[in-house]
KOLLO-705884 format. One record per atom (N, C-alpha, C): residue number from 1; residue in one letter; atom name; z negated, y, x. Coordinates in steps of 0.02 Angstrom, whole numbers, plus 50000, padded with zeros to 5 digits. Layout:
N
{r NUM 'a' 'CA' {Z Y X}}
...
This chain:
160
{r 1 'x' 'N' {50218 51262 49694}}
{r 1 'x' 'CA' {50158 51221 49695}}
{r 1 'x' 'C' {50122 51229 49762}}
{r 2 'x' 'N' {50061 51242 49757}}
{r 2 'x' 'CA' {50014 51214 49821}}
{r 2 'x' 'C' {50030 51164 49872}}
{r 3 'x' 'N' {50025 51155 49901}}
{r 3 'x' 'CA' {50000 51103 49969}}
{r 3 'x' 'C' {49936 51091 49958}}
{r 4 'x' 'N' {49939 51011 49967}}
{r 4 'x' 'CA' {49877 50990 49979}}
{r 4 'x' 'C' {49863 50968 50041}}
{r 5 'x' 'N' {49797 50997 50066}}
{r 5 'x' 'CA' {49780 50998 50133}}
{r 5 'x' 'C' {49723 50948 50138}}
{r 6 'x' 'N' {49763 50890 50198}}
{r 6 'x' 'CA' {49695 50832 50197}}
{r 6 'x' 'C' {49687 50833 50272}}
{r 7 'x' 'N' {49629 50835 50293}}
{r 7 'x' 'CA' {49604 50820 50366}}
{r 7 'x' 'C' {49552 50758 50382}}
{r 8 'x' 'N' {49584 50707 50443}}
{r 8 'x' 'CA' {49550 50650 50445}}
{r 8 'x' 'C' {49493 50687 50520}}
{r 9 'x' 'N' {49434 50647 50520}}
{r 9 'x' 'CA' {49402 50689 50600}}
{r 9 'x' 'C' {49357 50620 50597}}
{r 10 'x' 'N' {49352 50627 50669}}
{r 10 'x' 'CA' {49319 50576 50728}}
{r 10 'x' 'C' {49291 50619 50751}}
{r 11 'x' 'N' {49244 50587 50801}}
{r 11 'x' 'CA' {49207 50593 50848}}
{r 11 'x' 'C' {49276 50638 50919}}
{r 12 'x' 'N' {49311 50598 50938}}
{r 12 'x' 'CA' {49353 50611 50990}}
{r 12 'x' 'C' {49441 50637 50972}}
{r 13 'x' 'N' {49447 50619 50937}}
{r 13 'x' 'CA' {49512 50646 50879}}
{r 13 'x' 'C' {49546 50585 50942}}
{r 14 'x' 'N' {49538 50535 50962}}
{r 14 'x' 'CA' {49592 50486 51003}}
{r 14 'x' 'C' {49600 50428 50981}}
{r 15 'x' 'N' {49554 50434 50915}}
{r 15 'x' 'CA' {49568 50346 50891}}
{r 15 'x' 'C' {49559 50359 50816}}
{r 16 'x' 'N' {49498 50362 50779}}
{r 16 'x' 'CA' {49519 50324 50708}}
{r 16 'x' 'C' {49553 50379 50693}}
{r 17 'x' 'N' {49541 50452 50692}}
{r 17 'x' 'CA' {49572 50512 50629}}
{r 17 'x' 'C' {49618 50493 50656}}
{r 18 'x' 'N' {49662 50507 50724}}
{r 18 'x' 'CA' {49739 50498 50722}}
{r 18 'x' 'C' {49762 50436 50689}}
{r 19 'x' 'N' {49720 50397 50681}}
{r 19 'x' 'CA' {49763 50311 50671}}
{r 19 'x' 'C' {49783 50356 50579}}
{r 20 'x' 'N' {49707 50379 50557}}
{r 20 'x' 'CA' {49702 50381 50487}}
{r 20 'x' 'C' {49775 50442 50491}}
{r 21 'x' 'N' {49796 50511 50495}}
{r 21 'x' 'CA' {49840 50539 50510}}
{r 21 'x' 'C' {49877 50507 50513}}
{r 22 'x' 'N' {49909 50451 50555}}
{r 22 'x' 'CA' {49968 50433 50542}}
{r 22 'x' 'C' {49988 50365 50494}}
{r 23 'x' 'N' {49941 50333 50470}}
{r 23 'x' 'CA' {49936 50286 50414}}
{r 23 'x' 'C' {49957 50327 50360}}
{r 24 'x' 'N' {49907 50379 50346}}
{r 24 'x' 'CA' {49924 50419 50300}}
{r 24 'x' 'C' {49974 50462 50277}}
{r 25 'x' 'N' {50012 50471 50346}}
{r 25 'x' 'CA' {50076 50524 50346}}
{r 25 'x' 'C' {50134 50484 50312}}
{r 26 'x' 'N' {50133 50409 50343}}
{r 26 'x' 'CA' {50183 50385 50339}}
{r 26 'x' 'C' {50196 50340 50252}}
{r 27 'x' 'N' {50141 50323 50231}}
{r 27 'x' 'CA' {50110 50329 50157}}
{r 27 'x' 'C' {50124 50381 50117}}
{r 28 'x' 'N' {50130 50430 50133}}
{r 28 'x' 'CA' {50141 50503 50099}}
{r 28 'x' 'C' {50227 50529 50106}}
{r 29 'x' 'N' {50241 50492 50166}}
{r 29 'x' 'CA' {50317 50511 50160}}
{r 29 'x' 'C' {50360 50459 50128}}
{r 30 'x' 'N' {50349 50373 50118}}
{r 30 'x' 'CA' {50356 50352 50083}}
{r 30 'x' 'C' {50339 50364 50011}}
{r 31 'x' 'N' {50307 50391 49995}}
{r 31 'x' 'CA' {50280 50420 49917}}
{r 31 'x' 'C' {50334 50453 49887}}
{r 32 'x' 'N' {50362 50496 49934}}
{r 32 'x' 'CA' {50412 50562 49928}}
{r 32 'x' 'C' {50372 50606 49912}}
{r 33 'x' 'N' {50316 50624 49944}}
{r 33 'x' 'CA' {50253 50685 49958}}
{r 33 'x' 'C' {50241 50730 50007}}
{r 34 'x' 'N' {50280 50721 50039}}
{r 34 'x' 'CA' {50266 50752 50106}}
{r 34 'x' 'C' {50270 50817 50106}}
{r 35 'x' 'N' {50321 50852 50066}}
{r 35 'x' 'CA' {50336 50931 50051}}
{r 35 'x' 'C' {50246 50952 50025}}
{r 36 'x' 'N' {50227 50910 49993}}
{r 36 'x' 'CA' {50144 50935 49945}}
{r 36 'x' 'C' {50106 50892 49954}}
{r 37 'x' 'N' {50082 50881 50032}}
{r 37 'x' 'CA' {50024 50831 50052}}
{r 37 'x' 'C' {50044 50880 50146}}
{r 38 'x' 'N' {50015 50925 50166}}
{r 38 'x' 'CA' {50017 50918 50224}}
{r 38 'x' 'C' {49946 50887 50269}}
{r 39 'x' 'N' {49950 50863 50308}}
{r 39 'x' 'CA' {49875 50813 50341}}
{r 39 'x' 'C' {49879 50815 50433}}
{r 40 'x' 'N' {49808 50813 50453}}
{r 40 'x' 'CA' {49809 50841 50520}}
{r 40 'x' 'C' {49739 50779 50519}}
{r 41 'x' 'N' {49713 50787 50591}}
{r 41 'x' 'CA' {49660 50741 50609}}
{r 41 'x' 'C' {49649 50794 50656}}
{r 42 'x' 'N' {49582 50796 50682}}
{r 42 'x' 'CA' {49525 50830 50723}}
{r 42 'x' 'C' {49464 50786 50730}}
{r 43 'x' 'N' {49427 50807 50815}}
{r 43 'x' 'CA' {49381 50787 50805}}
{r 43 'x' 'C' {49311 50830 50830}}
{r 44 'x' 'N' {49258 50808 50815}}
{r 44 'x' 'CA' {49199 50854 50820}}
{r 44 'x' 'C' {49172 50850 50898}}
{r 45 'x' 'N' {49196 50842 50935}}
{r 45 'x' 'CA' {49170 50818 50994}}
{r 45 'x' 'C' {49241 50808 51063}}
{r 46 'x' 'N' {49283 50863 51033}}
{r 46 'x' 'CA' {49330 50843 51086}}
{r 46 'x' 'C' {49353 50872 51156}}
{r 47 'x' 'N' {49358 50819 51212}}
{r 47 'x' 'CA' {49352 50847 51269}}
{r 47 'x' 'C' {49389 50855 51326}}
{r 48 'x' 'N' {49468 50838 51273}}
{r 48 'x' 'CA' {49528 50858 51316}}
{r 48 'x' 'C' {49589 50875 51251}}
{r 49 'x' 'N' {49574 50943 51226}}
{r 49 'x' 'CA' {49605 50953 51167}}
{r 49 'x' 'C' {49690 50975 51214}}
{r 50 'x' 'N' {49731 50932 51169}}
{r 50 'x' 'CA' {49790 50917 51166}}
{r 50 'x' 'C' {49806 50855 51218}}
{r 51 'x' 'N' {49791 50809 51199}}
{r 51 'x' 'CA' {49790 50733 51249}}
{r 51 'x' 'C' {49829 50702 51163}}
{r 52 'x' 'N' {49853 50631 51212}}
{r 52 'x' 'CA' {49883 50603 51138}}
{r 52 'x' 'C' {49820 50546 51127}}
{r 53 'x' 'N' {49824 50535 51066}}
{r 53 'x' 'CA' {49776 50472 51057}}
{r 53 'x' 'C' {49769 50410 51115}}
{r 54 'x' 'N' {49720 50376 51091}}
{r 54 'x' 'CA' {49723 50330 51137}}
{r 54 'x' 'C' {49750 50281 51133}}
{r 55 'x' 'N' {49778 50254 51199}}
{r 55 'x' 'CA' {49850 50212 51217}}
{r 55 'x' 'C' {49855 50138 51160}}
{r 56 'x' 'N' {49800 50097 51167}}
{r 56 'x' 'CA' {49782 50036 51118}}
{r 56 'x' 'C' {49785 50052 51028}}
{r 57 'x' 'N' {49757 50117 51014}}
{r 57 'x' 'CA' {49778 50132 50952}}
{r 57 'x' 'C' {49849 50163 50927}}
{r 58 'x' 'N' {49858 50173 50977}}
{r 58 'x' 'CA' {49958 50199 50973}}
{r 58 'x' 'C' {49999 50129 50962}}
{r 59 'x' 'N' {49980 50064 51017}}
{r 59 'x' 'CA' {50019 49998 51020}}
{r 59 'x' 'C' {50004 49975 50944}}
{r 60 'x' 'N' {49937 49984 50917}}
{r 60 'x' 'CA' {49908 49949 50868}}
{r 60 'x' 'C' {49930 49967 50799}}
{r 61 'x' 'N' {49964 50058 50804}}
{r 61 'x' 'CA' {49982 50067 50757}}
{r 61 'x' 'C' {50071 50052 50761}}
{r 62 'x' 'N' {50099 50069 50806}}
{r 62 'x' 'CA' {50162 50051 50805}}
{r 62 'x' 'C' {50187 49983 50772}}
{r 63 'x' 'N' {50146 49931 50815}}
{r 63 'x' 'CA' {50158 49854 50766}}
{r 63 'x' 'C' {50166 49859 50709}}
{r 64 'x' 'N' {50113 49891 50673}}
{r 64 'x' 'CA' {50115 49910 50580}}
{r 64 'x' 'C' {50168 49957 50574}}
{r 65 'x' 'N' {50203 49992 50604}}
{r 65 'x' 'CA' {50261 50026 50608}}
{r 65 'x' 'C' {50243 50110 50594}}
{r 66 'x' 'N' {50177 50139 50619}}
{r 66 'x' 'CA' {50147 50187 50617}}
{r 66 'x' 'C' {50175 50252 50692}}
{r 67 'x' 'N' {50192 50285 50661}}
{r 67 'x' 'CA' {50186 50313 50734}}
{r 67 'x' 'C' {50152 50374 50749}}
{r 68 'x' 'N' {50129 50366 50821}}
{r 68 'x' 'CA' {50056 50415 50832}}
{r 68 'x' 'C' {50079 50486 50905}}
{r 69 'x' 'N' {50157 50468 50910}}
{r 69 'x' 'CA' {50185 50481 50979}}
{r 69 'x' 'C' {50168 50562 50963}}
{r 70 'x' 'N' {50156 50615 50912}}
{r 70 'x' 'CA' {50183 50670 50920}}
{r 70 'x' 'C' {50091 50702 50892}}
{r 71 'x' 'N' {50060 50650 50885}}
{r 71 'x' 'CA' {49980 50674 50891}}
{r 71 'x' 'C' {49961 50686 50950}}
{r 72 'x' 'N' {49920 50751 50931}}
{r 72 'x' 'CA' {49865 50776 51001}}
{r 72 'x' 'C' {49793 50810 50979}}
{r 73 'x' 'N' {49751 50783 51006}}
{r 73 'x' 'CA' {49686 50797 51001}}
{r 73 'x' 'C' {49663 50877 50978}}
{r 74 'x' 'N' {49618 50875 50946}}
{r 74 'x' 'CA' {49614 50949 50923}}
{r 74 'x' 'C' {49536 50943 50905}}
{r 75 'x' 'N' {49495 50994 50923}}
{r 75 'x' 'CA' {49435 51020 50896}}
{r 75 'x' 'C' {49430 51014 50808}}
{r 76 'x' 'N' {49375 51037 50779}}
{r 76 'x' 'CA' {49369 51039 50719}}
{r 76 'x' 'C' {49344 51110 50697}}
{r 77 'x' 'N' {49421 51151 50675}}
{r 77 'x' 'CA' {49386 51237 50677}}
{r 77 'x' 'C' {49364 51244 50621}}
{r 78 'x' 'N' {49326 51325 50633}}
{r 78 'x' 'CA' {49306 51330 50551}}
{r 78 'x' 'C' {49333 51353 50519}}
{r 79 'x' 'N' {49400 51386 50524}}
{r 79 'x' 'CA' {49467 51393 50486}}
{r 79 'x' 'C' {49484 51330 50448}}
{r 80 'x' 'N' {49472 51254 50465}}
{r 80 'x' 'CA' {49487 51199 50439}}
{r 80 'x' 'C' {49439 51198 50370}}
{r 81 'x' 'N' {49372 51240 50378}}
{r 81 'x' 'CA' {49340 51202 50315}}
{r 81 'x' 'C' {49371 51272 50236}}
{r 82 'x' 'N' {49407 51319 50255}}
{r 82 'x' 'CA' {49450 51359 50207}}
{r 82 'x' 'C' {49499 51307 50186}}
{r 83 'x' 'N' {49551 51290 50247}}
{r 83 'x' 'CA' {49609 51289 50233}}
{r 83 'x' 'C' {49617 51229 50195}}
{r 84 'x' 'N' {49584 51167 50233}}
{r 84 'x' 'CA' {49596 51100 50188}}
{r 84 'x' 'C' {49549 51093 50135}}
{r 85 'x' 'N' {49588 51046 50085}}
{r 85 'x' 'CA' {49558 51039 50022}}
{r 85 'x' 'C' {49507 50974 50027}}
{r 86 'x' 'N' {49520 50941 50064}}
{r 86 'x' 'CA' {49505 50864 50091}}
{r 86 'x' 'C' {49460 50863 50173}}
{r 87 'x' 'N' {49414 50844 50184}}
{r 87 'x' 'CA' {49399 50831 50248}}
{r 87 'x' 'C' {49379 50775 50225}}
{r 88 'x' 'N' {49391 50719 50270}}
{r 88 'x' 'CA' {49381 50655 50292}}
{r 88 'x' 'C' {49338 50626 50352}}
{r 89 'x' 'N' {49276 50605 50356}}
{r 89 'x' 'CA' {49258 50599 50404}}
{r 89 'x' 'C' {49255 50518 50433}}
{r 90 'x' 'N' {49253 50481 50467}}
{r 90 'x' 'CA' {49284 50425 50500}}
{r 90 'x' 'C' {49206 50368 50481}}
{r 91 'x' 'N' {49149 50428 50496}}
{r 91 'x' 'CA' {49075 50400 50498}}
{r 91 'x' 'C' {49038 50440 50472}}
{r 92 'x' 'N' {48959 50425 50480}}
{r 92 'x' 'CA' {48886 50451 50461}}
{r 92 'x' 'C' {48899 50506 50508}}
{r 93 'x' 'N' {48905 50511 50574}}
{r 93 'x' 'CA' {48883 50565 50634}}
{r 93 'x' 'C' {48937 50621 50622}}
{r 94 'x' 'N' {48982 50602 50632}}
{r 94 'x' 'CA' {49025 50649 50587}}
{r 94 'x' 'C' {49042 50685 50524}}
{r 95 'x' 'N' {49011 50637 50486}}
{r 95 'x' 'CA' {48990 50677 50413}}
{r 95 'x' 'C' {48958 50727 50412}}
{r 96 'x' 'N' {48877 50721 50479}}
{r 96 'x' 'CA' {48811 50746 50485}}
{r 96 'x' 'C' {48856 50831 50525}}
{r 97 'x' 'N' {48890 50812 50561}}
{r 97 'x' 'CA' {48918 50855 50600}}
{r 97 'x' 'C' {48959 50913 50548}}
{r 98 'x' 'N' {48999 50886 50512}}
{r 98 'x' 'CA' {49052 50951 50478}}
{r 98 'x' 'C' {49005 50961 50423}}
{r 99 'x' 'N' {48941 50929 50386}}
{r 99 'x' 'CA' {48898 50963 50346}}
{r 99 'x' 'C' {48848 51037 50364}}
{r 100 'x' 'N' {48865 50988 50443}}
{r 100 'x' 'CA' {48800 51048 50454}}
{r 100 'x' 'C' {48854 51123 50490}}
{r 101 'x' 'N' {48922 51126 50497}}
{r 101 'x' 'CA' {48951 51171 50501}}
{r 101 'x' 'C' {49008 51190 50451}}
{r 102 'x' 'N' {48984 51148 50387}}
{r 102 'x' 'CA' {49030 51198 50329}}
{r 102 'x' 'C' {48984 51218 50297}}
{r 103 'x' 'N' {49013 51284 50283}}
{r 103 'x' 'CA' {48975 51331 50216}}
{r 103 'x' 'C' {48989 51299 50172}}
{r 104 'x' 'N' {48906 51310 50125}}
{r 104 'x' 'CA' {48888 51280 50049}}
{r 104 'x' 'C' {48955 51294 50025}}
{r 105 'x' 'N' {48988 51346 50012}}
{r 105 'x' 'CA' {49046 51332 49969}}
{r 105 'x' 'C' {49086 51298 49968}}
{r 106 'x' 'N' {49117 51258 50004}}
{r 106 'x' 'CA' {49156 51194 50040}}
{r 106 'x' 'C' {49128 51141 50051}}
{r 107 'x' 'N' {49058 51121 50045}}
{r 107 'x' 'CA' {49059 51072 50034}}
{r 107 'x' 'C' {49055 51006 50026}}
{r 108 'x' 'N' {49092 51015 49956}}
{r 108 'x' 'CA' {49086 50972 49893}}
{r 108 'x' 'C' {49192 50953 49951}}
{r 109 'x' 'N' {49212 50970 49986}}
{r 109 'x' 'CA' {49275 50927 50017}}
{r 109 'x' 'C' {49248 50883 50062}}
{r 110 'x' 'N' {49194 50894 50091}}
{r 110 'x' 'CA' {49185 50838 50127}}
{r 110 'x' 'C' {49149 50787 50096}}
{r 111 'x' 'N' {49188 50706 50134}}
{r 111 'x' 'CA' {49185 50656 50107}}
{r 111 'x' 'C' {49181 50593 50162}}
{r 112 'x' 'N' {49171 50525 50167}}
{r 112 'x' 'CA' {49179 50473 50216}}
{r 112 'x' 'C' {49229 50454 50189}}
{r 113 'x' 'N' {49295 50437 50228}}
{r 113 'x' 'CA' {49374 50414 50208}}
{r 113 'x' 'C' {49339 50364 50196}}
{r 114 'x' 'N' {49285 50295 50179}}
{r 114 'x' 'CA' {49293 50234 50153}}
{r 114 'x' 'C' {49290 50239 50085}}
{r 115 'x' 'N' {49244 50302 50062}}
{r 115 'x' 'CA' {49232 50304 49992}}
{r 115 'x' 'C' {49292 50308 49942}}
{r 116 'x' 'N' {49335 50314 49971}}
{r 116 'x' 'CA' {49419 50289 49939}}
{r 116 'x' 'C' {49427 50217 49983}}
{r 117 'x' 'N' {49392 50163 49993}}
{r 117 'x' 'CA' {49429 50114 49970}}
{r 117 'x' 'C' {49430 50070 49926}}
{r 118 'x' 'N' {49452 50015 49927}}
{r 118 'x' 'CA' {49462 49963 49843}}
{r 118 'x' 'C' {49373 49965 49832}}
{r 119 'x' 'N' {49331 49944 49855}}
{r 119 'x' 'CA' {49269 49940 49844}}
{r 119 'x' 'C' {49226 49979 49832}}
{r 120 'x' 'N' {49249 50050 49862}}
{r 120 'x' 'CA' {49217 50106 49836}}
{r 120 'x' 'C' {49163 50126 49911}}
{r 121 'x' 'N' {49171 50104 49938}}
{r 121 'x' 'CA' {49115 50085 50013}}
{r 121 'x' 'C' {49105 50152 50038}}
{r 122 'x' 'N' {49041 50179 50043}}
{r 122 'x' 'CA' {49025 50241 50087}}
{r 122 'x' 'C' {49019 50231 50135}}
{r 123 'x' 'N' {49042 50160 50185}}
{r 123 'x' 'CA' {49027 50121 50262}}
{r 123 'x' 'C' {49083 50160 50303}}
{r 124 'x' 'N' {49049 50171 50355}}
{r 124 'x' 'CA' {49097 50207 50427}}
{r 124 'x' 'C' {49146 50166 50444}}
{r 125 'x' 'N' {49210 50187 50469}}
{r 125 'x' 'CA' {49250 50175 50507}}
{r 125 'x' 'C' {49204 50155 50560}}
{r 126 'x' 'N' {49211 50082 50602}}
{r 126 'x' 'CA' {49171 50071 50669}}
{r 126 'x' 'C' {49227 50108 50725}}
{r 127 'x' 'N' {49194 50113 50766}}
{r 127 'x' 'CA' {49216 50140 50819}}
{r 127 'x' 'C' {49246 50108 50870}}
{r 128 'x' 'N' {49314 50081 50859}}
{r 128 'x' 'CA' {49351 50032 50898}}
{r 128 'x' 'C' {49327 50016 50953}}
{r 129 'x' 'N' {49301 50041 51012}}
{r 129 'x' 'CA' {49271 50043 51075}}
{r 129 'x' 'C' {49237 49968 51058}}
{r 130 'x' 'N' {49214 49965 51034}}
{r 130 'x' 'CA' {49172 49938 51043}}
{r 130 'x' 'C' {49182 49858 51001}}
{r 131 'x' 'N' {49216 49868 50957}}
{r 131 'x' 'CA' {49237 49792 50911}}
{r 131 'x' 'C' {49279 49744 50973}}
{r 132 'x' 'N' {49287 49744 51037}}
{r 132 'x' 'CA' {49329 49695 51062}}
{r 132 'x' 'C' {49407 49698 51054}}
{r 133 'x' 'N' {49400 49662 51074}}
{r 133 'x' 'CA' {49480 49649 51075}}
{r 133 'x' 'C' {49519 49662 50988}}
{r 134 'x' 'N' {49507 49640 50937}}
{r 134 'x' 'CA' {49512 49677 50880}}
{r 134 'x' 'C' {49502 49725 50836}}
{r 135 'x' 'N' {49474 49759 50878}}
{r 135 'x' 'CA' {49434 49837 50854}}
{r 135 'x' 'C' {49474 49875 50842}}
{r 136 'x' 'N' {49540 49879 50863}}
{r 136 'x' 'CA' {49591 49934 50835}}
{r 136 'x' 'C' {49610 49927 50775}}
{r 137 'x' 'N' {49639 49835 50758}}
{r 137 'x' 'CA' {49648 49805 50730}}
{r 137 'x' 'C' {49609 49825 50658}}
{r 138 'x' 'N' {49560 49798 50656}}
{r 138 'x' 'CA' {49510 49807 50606}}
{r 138 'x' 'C' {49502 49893 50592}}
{r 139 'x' 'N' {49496 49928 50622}}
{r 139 'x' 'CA' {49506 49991 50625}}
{r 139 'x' 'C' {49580 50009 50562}}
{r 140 'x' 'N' {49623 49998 50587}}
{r 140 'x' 'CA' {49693 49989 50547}}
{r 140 'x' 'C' {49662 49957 50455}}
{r 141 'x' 'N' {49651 49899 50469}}
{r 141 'x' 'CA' {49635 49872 50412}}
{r 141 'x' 'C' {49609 49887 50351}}
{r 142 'x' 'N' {49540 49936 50388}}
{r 142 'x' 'CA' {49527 49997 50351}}
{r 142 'x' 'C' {49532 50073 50310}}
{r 143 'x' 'N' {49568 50081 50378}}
{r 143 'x' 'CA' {49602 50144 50350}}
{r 143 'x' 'C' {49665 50134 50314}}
{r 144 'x' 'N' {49691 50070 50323}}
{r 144 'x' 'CA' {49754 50064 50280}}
{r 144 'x' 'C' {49736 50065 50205}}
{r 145 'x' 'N' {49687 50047 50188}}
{r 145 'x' 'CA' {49649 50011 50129}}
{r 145 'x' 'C' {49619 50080 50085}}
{r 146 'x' 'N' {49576 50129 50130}}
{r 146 'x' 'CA' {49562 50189 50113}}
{r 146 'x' 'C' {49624 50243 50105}}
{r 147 'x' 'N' {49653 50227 50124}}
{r 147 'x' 'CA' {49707 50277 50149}}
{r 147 'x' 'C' {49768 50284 50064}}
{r 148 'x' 'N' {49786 50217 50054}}
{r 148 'x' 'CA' {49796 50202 49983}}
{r 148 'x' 'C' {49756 50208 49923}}
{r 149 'x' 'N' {49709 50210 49942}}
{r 149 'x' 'CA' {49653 50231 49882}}
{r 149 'x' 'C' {49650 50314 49880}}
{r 150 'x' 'N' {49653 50343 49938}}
{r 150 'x' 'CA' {49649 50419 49947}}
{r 150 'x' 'C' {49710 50428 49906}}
{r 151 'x' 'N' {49776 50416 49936}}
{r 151 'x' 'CA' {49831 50427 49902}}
{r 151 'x' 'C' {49838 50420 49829}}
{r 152 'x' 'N' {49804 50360 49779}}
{r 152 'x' 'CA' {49801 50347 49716}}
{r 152 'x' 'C' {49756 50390 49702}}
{r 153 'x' 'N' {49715 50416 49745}}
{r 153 'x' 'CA' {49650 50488 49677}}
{r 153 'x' 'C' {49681 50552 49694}}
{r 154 'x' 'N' {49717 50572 49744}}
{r 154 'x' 'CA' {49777 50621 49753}}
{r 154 'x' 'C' {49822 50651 49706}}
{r 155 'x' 'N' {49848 50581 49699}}
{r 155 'x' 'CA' {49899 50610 49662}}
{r 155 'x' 'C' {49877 50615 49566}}
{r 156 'x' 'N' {49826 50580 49558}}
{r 156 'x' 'CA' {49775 50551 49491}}
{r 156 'x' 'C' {49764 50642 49482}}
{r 157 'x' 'N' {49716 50664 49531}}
{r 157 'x' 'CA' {49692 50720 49537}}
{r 157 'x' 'C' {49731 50777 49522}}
{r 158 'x' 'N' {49789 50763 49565}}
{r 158 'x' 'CA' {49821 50835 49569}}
{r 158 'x' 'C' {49905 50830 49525}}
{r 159 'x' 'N' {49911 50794 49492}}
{r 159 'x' 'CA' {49968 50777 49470}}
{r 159 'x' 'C' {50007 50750 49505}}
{r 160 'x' 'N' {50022 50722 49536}}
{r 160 'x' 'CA' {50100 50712 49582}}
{r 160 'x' 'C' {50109 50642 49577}}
């Protein structure tokens, strides 16, 4: 069988895609998927590729029992828009970004990770920076929410 290839991307690959990456990893290895779901995060704008995420979204995910220790920042190549079946983008600017550098044939993979959640929402991931003191938080909330909805049209989709 295939691998299915899902990629989450930010702006900075230091906060939501890694959070979404490792929400999602750990969702997928609970599934008993992990052999046929491999998943990476990138971001379109990054400016210390191989740094680990950022420190507040690592504490934020650990609490939920997530772990982010073995993520590192990565660009968004164009080998990514072949290889994965899935691109995920966090927001609008980022959407605008991997549209305007994937070829027409690809796509129909890119997508906003909210549009898998319970509501169906094409709304951005906000950009923790800036929500305060709960912005990671809420950040989490989201992608936990999308992240399970991704996983239920996954496996809907592809059999598993």
């Amino acid at each position: 069988m295939n691998k299915i290839n899902v990629l989450f991307v930010c702006m900075g690959n230091l906060c939501r895609s890694p959070t979404a990456q490792a929400v999602f990893t750990h969702w997928v290895a609970e599934a008993g998927l992990a052999q046929q779901i491999v998943i990476d995060s990138a971001g379109t704008r990054v400016s210390h590729v191989g740094d680990p995420p950022d420190e507040r979204a690592k504490r934020a995910a650990a609490k939920r029992g997530y772990d982010m220790r073995r993520i590192r920042t990565r660009a968004v190549q164009k080998t990514d828009f072949e290889r994965f079946h899935y691109l995920l983008a966090m927001d609008d600017k980022n959407m605008s970004v991997l549209a305007q550098d994937c070829p027409d044939d690809h796509l129909t993979k890119l997508a906003l990770l909210m549009s898998y959640a319970t509501a169906g929402s094409g709304i951005s991931v906000p950009d923790p920076y800036y929500g305060g003191a709960h912005g990671f938080e809420r950040v989490l909330d989201m992608v936990e929410d999308a992240a399970q909805g991704l996983l239920r049209h996954i496996r809907k989709q592809h059999f598993l």
